[in-house]
C-alpha positions as a Python dict, from the first residue, in 0.01 Angstrom:
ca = {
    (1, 'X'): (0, 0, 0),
    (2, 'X'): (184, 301, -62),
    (3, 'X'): (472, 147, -181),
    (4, 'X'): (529, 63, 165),
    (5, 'X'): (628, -318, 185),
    (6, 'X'): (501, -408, 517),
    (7, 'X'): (157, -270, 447),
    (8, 'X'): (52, -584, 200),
    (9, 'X'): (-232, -794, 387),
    (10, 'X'): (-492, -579, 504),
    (11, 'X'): (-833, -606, 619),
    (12, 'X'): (-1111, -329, 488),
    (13, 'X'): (-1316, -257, 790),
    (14, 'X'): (-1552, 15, 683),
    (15, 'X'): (-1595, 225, 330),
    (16, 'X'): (-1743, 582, 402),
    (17, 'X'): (-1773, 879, 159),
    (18, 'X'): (-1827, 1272, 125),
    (19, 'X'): (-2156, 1285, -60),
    (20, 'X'): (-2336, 1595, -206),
    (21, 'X'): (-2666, 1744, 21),
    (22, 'X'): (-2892, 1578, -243),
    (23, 'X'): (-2753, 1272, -230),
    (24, 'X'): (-2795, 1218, 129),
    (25, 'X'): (-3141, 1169, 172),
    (26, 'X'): (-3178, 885, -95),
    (27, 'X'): (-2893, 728, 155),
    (28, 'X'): (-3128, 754, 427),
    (29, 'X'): (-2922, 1069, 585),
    (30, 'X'): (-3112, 1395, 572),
    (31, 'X'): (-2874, 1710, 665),
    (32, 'X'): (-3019, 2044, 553),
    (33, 'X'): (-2762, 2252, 659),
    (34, 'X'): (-2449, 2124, 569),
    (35, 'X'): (-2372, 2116, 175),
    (36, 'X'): (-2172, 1825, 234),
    (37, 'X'): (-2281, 1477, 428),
    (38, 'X'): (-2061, 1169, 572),
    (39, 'X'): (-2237, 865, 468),
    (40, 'X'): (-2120, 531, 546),
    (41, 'X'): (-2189, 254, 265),
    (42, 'X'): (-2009, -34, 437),
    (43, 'X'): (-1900, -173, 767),
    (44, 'X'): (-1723, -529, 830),
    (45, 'X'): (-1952, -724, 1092),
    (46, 'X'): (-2271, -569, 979),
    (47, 'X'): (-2553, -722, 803),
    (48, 'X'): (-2459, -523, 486),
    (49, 'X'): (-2083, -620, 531),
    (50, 'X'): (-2212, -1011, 464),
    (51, 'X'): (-2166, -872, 53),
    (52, 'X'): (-1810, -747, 81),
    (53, 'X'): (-1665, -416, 14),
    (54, 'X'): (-1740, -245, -300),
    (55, 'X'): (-1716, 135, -414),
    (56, 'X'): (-1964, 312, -335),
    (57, 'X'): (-2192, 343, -681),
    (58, 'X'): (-2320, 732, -632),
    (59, 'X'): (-2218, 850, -989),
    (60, 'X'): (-2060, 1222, -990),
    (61, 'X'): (-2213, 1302, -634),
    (62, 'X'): (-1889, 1178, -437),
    (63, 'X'): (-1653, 1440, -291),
    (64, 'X'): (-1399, 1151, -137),
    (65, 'X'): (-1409, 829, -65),
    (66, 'X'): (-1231, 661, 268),
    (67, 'X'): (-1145, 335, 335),
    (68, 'X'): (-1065, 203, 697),
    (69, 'X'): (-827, -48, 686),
    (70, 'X'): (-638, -311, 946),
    (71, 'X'): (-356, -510, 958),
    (72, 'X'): (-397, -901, 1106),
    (73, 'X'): (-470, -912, 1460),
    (74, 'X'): (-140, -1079, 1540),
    (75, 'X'): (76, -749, 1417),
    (76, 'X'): (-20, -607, 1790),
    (77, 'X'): (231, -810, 1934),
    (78, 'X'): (487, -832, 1691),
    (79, 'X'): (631, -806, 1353),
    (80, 'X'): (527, -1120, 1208),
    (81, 'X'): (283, -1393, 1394),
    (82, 'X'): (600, -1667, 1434),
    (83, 'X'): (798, -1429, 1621),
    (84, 'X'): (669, -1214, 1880),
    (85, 'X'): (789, -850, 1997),
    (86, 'X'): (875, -562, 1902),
    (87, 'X'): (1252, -563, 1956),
    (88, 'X'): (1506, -576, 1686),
    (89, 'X'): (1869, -637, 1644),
    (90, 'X'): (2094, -566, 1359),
    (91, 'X'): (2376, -802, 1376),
    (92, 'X'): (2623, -518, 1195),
    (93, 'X'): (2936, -737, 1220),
    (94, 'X'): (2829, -1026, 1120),
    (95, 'X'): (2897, -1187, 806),
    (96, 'X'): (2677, -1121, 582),
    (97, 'X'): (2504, -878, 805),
    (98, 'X'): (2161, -1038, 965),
    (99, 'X'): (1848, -791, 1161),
    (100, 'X'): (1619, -1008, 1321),
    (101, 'X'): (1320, -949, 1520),
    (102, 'X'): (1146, -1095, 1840),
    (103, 'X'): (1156, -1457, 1964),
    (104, 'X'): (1379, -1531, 1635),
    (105, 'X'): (1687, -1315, 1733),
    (106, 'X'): (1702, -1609, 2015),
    (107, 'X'): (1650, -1875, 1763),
    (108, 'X'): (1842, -1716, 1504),
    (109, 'X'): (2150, -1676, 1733),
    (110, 'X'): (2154, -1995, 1911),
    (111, 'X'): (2119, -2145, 1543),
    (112, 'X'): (2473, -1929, 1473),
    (113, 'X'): (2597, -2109, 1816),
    (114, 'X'): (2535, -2477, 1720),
    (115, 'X'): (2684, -2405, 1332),
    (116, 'X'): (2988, -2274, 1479),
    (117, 'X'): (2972, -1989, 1271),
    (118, 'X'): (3028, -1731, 1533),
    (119, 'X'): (3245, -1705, 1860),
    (120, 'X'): (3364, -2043, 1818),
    (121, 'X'): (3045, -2164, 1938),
    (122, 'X'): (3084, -1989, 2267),
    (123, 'X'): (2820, -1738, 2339),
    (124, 'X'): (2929, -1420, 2465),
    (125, 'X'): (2842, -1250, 2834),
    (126, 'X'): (2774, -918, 2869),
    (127, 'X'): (3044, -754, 3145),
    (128, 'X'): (3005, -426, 3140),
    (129, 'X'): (2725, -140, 3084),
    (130, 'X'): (2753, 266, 3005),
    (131, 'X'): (2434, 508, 3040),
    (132, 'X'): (2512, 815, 2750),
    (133, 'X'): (2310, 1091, 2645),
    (134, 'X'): (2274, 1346, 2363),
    (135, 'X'): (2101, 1615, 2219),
    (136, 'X'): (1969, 1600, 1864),
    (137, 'X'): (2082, 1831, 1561),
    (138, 'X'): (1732, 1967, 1382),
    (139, 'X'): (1702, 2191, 1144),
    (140, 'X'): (1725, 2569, 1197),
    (141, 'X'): (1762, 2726, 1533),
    (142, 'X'): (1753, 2532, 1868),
    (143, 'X'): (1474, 2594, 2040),
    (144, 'X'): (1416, 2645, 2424),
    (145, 'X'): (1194, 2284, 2468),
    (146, 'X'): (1501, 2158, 2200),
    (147, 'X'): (1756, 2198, 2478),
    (148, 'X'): (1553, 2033, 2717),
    (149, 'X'): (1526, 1700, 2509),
    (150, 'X'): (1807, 1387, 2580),
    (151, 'X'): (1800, 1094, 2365),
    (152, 'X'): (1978, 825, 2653),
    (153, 'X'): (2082, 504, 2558),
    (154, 'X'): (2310, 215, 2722),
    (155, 'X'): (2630, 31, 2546),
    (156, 'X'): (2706, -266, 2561),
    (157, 'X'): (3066, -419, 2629),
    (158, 'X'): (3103, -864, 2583),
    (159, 'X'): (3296, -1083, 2642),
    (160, 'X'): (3437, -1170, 2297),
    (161, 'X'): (3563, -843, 2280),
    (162, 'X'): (3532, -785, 1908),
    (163, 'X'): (3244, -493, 1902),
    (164, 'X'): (2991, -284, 2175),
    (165, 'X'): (2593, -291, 2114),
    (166, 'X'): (2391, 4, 2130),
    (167, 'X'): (2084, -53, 2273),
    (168, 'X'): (1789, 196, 2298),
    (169, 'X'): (1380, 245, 2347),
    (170, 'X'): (1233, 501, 2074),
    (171, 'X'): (918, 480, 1831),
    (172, 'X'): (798, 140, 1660),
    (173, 'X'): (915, 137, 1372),
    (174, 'X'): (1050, 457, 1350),
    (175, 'X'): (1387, 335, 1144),
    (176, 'X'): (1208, 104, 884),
    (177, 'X'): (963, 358, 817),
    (178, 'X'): (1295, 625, 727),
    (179, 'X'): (1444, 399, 531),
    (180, 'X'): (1729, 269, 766),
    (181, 'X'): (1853, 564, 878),
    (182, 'X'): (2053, 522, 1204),
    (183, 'X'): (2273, 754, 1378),
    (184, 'X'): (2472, 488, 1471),
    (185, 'X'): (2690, 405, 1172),
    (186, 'X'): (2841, 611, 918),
    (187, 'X'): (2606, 516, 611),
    (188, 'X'): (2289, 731, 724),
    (189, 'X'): (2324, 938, 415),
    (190, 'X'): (2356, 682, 157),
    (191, 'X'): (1968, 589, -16),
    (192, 'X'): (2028, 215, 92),
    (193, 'X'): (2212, 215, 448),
    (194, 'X'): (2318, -168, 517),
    (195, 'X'): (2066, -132, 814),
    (196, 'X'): (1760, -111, 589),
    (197, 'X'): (1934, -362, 338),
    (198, 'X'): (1910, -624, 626),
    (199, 'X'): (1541, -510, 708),
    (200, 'X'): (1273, -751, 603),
    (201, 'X'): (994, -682, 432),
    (202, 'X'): (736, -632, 719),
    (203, 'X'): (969, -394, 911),
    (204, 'X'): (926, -104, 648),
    (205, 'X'): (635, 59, 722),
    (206, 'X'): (521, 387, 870),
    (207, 'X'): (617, 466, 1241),
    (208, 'X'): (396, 544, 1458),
    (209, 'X'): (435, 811, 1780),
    (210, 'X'): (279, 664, 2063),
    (211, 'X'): (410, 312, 2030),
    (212, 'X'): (729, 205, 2129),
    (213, 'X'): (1026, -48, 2029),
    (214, 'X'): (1355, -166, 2149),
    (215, 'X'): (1649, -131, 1905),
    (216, 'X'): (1954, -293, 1920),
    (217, 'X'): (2275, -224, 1717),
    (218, 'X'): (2589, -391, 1740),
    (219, 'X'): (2895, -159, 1621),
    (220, 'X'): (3249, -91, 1497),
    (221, 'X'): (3374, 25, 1841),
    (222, 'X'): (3588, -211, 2035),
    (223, 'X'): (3601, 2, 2321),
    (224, 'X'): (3417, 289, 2502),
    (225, 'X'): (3666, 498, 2403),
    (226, 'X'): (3632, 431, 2041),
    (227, 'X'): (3245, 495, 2046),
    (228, 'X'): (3325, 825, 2218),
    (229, 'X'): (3536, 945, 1943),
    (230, 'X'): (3264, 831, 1682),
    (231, 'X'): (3021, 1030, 1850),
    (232, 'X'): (3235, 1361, 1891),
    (233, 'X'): (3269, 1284, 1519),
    (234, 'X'): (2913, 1413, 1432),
    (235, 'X'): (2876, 1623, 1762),
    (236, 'X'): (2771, 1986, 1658),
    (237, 'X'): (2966, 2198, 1933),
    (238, 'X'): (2914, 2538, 1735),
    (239, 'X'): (2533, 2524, 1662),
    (240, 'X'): (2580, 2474, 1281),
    (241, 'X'): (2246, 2364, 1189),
    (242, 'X'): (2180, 2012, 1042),
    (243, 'X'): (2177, 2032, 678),
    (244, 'X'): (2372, 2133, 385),
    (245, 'X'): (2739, 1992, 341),
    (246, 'X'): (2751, 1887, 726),
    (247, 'X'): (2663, 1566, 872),
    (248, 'X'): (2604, 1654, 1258),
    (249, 'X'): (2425, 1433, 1466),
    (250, 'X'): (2432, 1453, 1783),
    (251, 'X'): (2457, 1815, 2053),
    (252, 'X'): (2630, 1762, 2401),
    (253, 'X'): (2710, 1437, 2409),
    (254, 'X'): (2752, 1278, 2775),
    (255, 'X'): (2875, 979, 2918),
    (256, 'X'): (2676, 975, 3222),
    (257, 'X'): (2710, 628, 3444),
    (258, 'X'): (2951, 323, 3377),
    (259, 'X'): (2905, 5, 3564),
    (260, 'X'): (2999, -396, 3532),
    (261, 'X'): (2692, -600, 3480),
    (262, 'X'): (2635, -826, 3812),
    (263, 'X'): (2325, -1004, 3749),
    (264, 'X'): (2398, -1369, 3668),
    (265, 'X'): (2239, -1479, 3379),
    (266, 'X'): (2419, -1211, 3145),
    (267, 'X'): (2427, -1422, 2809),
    (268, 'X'): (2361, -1289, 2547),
    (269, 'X'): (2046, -1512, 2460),
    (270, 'X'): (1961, -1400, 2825),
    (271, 'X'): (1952, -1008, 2728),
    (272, 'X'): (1770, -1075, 2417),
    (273, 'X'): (1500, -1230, 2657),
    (274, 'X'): (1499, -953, 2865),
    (275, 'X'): (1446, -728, 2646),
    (276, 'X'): (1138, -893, 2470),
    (277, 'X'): (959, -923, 2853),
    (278, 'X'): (1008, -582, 2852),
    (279, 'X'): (884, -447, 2529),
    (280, 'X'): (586, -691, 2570),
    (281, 'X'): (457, -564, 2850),
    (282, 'X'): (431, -220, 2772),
    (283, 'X'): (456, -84, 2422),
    (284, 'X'): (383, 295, 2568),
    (285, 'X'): (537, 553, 2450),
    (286, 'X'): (561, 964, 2285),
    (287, 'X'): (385, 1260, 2386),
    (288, 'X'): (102, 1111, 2616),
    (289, 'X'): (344, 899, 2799),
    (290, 'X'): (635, 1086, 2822),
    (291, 'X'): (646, 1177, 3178),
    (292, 'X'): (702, 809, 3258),
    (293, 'X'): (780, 592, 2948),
    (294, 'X'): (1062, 739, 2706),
    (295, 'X'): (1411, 650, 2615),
    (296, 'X'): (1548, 730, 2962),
    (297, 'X'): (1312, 551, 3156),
    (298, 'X'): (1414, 258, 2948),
    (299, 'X'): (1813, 350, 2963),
    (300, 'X'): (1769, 390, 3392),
    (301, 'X'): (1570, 76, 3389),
    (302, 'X'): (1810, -157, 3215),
    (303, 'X'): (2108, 11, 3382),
    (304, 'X'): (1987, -61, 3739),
    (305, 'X'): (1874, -381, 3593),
    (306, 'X'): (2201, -491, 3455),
    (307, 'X'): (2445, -346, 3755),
    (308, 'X'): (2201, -403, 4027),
    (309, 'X'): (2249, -35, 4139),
    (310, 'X'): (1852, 45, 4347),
    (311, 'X'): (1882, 418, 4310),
    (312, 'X'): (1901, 408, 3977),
    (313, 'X'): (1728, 776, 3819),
    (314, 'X'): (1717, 933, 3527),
    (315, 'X'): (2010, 1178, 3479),
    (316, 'X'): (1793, 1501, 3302),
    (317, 'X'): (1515, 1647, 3549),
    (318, 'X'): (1216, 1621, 3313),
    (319, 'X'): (1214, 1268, 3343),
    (320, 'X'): (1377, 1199, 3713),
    (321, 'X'): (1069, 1393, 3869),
    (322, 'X'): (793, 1167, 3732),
    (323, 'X'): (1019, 824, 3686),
    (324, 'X'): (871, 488, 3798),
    (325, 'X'): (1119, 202, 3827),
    (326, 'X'): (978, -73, 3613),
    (327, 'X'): (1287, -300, 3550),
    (328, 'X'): (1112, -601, 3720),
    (329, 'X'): (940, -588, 3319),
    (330, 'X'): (1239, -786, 3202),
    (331, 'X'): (1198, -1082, 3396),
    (332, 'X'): (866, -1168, 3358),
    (333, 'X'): (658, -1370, 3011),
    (334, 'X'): (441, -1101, 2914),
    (335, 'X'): (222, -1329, 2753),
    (336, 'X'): (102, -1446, 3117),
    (337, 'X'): (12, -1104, 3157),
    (338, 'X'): (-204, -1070, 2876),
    (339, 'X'): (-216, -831, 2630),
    (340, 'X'): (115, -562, 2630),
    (341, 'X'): (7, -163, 2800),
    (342, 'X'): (-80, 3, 2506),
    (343, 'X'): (-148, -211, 2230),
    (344, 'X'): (-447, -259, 1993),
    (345, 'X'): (-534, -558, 2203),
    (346, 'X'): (-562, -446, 2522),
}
């Protein structure tokens, strides 16, 4: 639909139209003071719905016609219906490069594990954890409620040694839907970054505000000094604005909290699992939310999670003064719970 890949099986639910005055009342709607009437001609689940859709046959009367649509039921609680959640990870250095989605990065890594075809057949441990925070670049001036706004995220540091992960909460499907654009590796400029290259189909769709996802990006950097220096690579320090011939990304960049991970079960497998408990219990997120279910609720959460540190808070005020600890999400199978905060379903 659209041209937009993942928008391929839908469901018509209703079929309504803008008809002329006139029309109207041979519809069995009588407005006399509006020139224009809403009239619906079909609804799913309705007596008239038994026929199927149609367009609606009102010839030269119509001013536009609207059709509600829906995708399958099962898209509420994940990308596809064999592999619940909405949590993603692009396996960056990997060979070829893999992104897989919900209860199949588990499968898909363990799979990796048994072939031998990564670590030796060892999977890795996560030892350490780092809380950072930024600033984005937008276009034009920064604003007063600009400066107020941190995008917080954790890295990652493993055992093998070979690469960090990024890992961060931010709107479903908020990269497919911009074509693969990530801050977080060098190609965000090119028309076909490697990111959305490794997206499948059902990932590229439109994003959507209110909704959340986790992301998960392993990258280049061996050490936390390495990811430092990519950052202050597209950090705007002068307040050049972000367009034109530069490519900043990121304003004040912070490293705020560094830790080594103490919980036990720290495979990797084991984060991946945490990680879907937690995105599928609450898929919250955006504007009506925000005081208590953003980015850095998600970065404190995971942090104290990780390290085992109780006090965990958010570093930036907005979001320390109405934060709710709710890292006991990533233990837990959300589908005992029933349906995930938030979603269609619940």
């Amino acid at each position: 639909l659209n041209g937009w890949p993942g928008l391929a099986t839908l469901e018509v639910r209703s079929i309504t139209a803008l008809c002329k005055r006139t029309v109207a009342p041979t519809l069995g709607l009588i407005d006399r003071w509006k020139r224009y009437a809403v009239v619906k001609f079909w609804e799913a689940g309705t007596d008239g719905g038994a026929t199927g859709p149609s367009f609606p046959r009102v010839e030269r009367k119509l001013g536009s016609v609207k059709a509600e649509l829906r995708l399958p039921p099962a898209s509420a609680r994940g990308w596809t219906p064999s592999s619940k959640g909405f949590a993603w990870w692009f396996e960056g250095r990997r060979e070829p490069p893999r992104l897989s989605h919900g209860a199949d990065m588990v499968s898909g890594l363990r799979q990796d594990l048994k072939e031998g075809r990564r670590f030796n057949g060892v999977e890795p441990t996560c030892e350490r954890v780092h809380v950072f925070s930024h600033r984005y670049v937008r276009r034009g001036p920064e604003k007063i409620k600009d400066r107020q706004i941190y995008h917080a995220s954790l890295l990652l540091e493993w055992s093998h040694g070979e690469y960090l992960t990024v890992v961060e909460l931010a709107t479903l499907n908020g990269v497919g839907g911009r074509a693969g654009k990530s801050n977080w590796y060098p190609d965000r400029r090119e028309d076909f970054p490697a990111l959305y290259r490794a997206m499948p189909p059902e990932m590229i769709v439109p994003w959507k505000g209110d909704y959340a996802e986790v992301r998960v990006h392993d990258v280049k950097a061996r050490s936390l000094g390495e990811f430092v220096a990519y950052l202050r690579k597209y950090e705007d320090t002068e307040g050049v604005e972000g367009s034109g011939e530069h490519d900043f990304r990121f304003r004040d960049v912070r490293v705020l909290e560094s830790a080594p991970v103490r919980i036990g079960h720290n495979t990797q497998t084991d984060v991946m699992r945490y990680l879907l408990n937690y995105i599928g219990r609450d898929m919250r997120y955006g504007h009506s939310f925000q005081r208590f279910r953003n980015c850095q609720t998600f970065a404190t959460d995971l942090y104290g999670f990780l390290t085992g540190k109780e006090d965990a808070v958010p570093a930036h005020k907005l979001s320390a003064a109405f934060y709710t600890n709710c890292s006991n999400n990533f233990l837990y199978v959300p589908e005992l719970y029933g349906p995930p905060l938030g979603s269609s379903l619940h």
